[in-house]
N, C-alpha and C positions, 0 to 999 in steps of 0.2 A: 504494500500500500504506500503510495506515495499522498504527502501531505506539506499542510503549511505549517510555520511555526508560529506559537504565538511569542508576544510581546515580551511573555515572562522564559518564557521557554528559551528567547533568543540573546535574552540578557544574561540568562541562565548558564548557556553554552560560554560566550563573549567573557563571564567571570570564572569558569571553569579550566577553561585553557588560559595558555600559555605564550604560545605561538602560533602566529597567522601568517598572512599575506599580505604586503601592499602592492598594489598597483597601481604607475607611474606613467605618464608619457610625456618625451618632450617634442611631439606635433609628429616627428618620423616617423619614433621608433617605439612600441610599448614597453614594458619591463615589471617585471614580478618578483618580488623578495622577499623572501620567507626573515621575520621579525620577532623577539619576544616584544611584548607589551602588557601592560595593564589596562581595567577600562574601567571606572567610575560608575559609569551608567549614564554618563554625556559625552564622553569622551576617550579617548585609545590616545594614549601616552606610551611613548616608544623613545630610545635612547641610540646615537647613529655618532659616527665620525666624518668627516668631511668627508665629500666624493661622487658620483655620478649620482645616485638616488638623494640626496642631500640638492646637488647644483640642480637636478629635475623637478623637484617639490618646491623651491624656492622659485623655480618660473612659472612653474603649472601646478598650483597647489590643488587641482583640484582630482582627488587620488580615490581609489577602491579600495576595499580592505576585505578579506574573506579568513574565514577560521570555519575548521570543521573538526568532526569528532566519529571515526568509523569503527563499529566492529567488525563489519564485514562487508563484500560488495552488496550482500543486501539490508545492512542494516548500517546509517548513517546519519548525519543531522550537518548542517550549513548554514553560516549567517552572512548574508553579502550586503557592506555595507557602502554608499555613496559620501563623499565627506569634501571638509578642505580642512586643508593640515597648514599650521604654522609652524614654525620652529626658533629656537632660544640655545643660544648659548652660554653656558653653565658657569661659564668662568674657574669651573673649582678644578684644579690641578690635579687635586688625587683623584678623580676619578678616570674609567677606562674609556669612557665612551662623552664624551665632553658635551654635544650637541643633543640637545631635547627637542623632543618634536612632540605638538598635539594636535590630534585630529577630532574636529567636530563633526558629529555625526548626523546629515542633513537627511537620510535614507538606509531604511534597515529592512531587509527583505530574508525570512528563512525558509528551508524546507528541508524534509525527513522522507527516509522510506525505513520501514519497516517490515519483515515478515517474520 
């Protein structure tokens, strides 16, 4: 059975995981990269170093984000989310990943299959 997610179901997933996807494009070319992050429940907070997914979100902030959760090929769940992301630099030396980025989330669509 394939199905939709709901609301709670998809915040559910969103604060369960870990790691997702974002997706970038700068007008060419598309690009996908698997991220950890956190989500509040407004927003997917993610931590990056300078470099191509960084110099692409700063031109075209306007990015995708997906996470999913499978047991098996028949049994899965997905949240695909529509957003725009800013980003901050952290200033703080000790850490590994200097650049903060967050994304708001303008569009949140899930679905399941189960058998």
């Amino acid at each position: 059975m394939l199905g939709t997610l709901t609301e709670i179901q998809m915040n559910n997933l969103l604060t369960m995981q870990t790691v997702g996807r974002i997706g970038y494009s700068d007008g060419k070319k598309s690009y996908i990269t698997p991220v950890t992050y956190a989500f509040d429940g407004k927003y997917i907070y993610g931590q990056t170093n300078e470099g191509l997914k960084l110099d692409v979100m700063r031109r075209n902030p306007f990015v995708c984000f997906e996470v999913d959760s499978m047991l098996n090929m028949a049994n899965w769940e997905s949240v695909n989310l529509h957003e725009h992301s800013s980003t901050h630099d952290t200033k703080e030396t000790n850490r590994i990943k200097r650049i903060m980025y967050r994304i708001r989330i303008t569009e949140k669509t899930g679905r399941f299959e189960k058998q």
